[in-house]
N, C-alpha and C positions, 0 to 999 in steps of 0.2 A: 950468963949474959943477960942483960936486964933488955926489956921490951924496945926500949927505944934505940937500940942497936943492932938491929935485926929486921929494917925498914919493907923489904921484900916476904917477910914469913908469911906473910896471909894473901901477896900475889899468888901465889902458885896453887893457894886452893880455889881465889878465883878465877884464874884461869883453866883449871879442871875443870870448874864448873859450868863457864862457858862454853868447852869444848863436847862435854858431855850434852849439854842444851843442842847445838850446831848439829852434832851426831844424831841426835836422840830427832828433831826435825829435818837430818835425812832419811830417815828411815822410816818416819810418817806420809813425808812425802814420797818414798820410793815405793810405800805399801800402798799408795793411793793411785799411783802411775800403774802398777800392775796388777790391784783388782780391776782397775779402769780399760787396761788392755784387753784383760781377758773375757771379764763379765760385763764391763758397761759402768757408766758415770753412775748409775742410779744404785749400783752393790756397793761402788767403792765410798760416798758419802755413808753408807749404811754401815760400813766394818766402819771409816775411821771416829764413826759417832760411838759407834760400841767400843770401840778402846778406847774413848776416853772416859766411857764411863766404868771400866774395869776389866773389858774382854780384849786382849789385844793378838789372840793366837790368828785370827782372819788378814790383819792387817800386816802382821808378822811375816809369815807365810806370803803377804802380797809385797813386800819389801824386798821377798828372794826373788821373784818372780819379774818385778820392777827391774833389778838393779841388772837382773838376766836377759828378760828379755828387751827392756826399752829402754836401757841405758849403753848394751851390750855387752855387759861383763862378764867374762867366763866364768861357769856357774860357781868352778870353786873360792871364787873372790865373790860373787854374791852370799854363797853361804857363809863365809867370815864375816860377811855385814852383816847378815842376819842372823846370826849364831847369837849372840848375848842376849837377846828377845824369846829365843827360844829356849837359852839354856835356863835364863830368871824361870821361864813354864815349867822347864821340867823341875825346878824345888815348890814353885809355888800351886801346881796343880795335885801334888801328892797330898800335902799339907792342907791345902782346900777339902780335901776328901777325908783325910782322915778327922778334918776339925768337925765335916757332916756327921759319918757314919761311925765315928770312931765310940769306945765306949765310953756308955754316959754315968755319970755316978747316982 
């Protein structure tokens, strides 16, 4: 089938991609509601500035705690929201480490 018959093929990736954007700023916002809850306006500006500059396990972590406590989600629907943020951690935090300490040639 030639390109121009196939009018929708490249909706659908941006619409993923939308959706992942939508998703991905609820979950800054939900980590930002729940450092805010627990620690105060002045922690949760300071995690969500650190994850955007590469730290994002505080904000993470405050995403579960947001969607739990000040959205009132039963926790095991907040950790489904905040599971893909932690799961991305646990390959990219191994990898971080071995790229440090790993051996050098």
């Amino acid at each position: 089938m030639s390109d121009s018959k196939r009018p929708f093929d490249g909706l659908f990736g941006c619409l993923l991609a939308l959706l992942i954007g939508v998703y991905g700023l609820a979950q800054i916002w939900a980590g930002y509601l729940g450092i805010e809850h627990h620690l105060g306006a002045g922690w949760a500006v300071a995690a969500t500035a650190i994850a955007f500059l590469g730290f994002s396990l505080p904000l993470t972590i405050g995403s579960f705690f947001g969607a739990m406590n000040v959205w009132g989600w039963h926790w095991l629907l907040a950790l489904v929201f905040a599971a893909p943020g932690l799961a991305f951690m646990a390959f990219t935090i191994p990898a971080t480490l071995i790229g440090l300490f790993g051996k050098k040639d």
